[in-house]
C-alpha positions in Angstrom: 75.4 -70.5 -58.1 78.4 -68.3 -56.7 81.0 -69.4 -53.8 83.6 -67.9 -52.3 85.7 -69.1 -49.4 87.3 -66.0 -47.4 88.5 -64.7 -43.8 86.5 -63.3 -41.0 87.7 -59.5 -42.7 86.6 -60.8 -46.2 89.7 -61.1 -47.3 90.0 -64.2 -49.8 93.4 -64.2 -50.6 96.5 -62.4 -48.9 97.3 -58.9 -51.2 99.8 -60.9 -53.3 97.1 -63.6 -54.1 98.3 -66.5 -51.6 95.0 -68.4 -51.0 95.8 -72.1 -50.3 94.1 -72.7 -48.1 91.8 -69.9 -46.7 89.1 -72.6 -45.6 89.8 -75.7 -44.4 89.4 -79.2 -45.8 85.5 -79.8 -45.7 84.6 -76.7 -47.8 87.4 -78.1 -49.7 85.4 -80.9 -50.5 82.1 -79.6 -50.6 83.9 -77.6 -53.4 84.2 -80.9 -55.6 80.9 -82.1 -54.4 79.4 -78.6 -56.0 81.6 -79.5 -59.3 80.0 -83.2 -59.5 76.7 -81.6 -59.9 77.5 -78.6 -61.9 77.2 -79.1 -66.2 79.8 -76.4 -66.1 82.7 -74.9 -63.4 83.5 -70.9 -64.0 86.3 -69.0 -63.3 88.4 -65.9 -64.0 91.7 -65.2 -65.2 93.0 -64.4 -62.2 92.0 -67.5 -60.5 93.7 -69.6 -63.5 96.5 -67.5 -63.9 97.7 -67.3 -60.0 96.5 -70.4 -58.3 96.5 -73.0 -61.9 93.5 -75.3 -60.5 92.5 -77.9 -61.8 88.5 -77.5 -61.4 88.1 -81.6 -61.8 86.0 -83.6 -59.1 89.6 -85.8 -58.0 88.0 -85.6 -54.2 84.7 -86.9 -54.7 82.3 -89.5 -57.0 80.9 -88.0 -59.8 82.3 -86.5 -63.5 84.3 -83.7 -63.6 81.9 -80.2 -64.9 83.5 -78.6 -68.5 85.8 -76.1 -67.2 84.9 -72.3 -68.4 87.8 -69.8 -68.2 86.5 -66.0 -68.7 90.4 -64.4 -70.1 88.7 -61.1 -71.9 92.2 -59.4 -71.9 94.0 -62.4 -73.3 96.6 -62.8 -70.1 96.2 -66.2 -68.9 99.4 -68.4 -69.4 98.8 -71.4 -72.2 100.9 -74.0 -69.9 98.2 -73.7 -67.4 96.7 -77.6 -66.5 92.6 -76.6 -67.7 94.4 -76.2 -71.0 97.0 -78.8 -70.8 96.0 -82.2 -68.5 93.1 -83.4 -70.5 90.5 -84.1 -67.6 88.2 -82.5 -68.9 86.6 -80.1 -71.7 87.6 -76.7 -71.3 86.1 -73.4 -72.7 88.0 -70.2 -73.3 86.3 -67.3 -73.5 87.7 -63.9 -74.7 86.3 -60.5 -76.3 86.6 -60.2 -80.0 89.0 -57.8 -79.2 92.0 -59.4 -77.5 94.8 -61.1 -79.2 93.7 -64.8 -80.3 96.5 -67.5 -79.9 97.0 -69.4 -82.9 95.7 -72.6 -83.1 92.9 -72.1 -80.8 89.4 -72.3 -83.2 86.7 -69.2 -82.4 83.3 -70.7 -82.1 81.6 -67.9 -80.1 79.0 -65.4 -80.0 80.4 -63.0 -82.6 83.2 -64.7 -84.1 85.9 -62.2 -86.0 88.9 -63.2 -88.5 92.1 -64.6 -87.2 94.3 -62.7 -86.0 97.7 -63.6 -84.1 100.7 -62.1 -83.1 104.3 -63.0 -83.2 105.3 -64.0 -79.9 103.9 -64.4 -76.3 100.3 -66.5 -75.9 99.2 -65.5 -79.0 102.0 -67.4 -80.8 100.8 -70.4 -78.8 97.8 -73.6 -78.7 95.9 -73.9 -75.5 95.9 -77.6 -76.0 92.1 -78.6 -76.7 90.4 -75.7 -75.6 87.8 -73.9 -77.6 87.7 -70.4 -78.0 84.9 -68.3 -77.5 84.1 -64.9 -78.4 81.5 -62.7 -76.5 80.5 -58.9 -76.9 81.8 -56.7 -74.4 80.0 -55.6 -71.8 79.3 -52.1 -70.6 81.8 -49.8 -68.6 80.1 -50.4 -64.9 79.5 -54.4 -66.0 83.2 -54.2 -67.2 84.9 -56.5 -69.8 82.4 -58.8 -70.4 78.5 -59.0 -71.1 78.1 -62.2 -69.0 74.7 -62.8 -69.5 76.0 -63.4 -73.1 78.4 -65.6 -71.5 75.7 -67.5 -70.0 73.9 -67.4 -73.4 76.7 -69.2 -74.9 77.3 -72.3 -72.5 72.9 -73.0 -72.2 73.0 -73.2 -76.1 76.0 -76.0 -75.3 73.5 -77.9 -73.1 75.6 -76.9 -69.5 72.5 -74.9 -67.7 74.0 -75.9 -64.0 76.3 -73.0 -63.8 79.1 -73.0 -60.5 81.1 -69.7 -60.5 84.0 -71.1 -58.1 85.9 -67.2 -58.3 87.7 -65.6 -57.7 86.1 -62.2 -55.9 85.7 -60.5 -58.8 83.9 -63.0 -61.4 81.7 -63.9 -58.7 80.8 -60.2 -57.9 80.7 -59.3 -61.4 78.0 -62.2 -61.9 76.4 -60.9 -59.0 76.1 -57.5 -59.6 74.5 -58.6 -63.3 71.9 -60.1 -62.1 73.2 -63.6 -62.7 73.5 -65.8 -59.7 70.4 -67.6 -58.1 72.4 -68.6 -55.2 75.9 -66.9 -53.6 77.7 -69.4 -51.0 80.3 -67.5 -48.9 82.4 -69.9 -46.7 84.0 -68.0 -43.4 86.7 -69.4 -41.6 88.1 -68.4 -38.1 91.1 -66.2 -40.1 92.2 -62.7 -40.2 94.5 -62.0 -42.9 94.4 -58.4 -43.1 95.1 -56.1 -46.2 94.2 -58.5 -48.5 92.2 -59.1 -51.6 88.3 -59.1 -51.1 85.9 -61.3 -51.2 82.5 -59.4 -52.7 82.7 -56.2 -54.2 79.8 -54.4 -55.3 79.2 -50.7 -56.2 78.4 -48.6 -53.0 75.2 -48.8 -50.7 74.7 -45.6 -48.6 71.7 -46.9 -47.2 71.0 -50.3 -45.3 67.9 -50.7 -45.9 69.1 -50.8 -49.8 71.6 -53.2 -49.1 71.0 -57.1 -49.9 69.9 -59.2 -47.1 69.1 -62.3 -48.7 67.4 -65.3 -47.0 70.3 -68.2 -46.1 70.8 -71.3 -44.1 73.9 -72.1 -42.2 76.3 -75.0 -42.4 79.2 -75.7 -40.3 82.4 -77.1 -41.9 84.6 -78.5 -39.9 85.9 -75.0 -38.5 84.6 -72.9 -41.0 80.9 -71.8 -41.6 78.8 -71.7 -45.1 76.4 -69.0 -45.5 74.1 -70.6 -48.2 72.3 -67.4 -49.5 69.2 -67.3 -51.8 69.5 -64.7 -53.9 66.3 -65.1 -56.4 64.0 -67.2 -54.1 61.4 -68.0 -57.2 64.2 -69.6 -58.8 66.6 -70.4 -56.7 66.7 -74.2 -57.6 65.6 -73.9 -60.9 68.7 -76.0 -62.0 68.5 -78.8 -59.5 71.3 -77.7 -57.2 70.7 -78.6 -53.4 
């Protein structure tokens, strides 16, 4: 399952990345709820790099999912708190061909020799995370083969996958194929030229374009298009 909170233009974040808060509190919270349930909570680079969440369940009952960071390009900062606060397990994953920081153990899909370099990240420990290595994917999938991703984190036992953002890992899911469900969270805000929510390759038809089956939920101010993507297995991992 995808989400994405974002503005009534589809922006989710102003241009320079500012997104505290685009939605308000209750999707805020319906955010950990979706966490308590998930085996795993997925993000890109850019959501870790800019916003440094801490992807636990602090607002809510339940355990806090394993935290899976997708850094192909190896930019993320070390000091960030999935790799340094402890809360929970955290999974790094990278392509075999971006700079590995030392200290940091590959377990992944096609694991290469160490290699490090002398300053920056790759001089660096993420604290306990566990590196990952995964093929890369082709040039329209771009940087990663996510279904190898995917692959990866079943064979750990964490089937429940929540892909939290930002726009681009949860387009880039979508666009493979890889999301049963896609939640997209509006809320009553117009931010302008900012940085979108869903991006997928052009449609010059409607009638080609993807009209999934949804429900709608209001929260608090803001309202959650809950979209079915693959209705024959659209709750094949026990999400509501």
């Amino acid at each position: 399952m995808g989400h994405l909170g974002q503005s009534l233009d589809g922006c989710i974040a102003t241009h320079v990345g500012d997104a505290c808060f685009v939605t308000g509190p209750e999707n805020i919270t319906h955010l950990h709820r979706m966490r308590a349930l998930a085996d795993a909570v997925i993000v890109g680079a850019g959501t870790v790099a800019v916003d440094d969440p801490k992807l636990t369940t602090r607002l809510v009952p339940g355990p806090s999912p394993v935290r899976v960071v997708l850094d192909p390009d190896a930019r993320v900062p070390s000091d960030r708190q999935v790799f340094t606060d402890g809360r929970a397990p955290t999974l790094l994953f990278r392509r075999p061909t971006s700079v590995r920081p030392t200290g940091v153990r590959p377990t992944g899909v096609r694991p290469t020799s160490d290699r490090g370099g002398e300053d920056g990240d790759a001089a660096v420990g993420y604290g306990d995370a566990e590196l990952i290595e995964v093929p890369e994917g082709s040039a329209s999938a771009a940087r990663f083969d996510l279904a190898a991703v995917v692959d990866a984190l079943r064979v750990r036992g964490l089937r429940r996958l929540f892909v939290e953002g930002g726009g681009v890992t949860v387009s880039r899911f979508l666009q493979q194929g890889l999301l049963d469900r896609l939640q997209i969270t509006v809320a009553p805000l117009i931010i302008g030229s900012g940085r979108r929510g869903v991006t997928l390759p052009a449609t010059e038809r409607l009638a080609d374009a993807l009209r999934p089956a949804h429900r709608l939920y209001r929260m608090g101010e803001d309202v959650l298009f809950d979209c079915a993507l693959q209705t024959d297995t659209a709750n094949r991992d026990g999400l509501p």
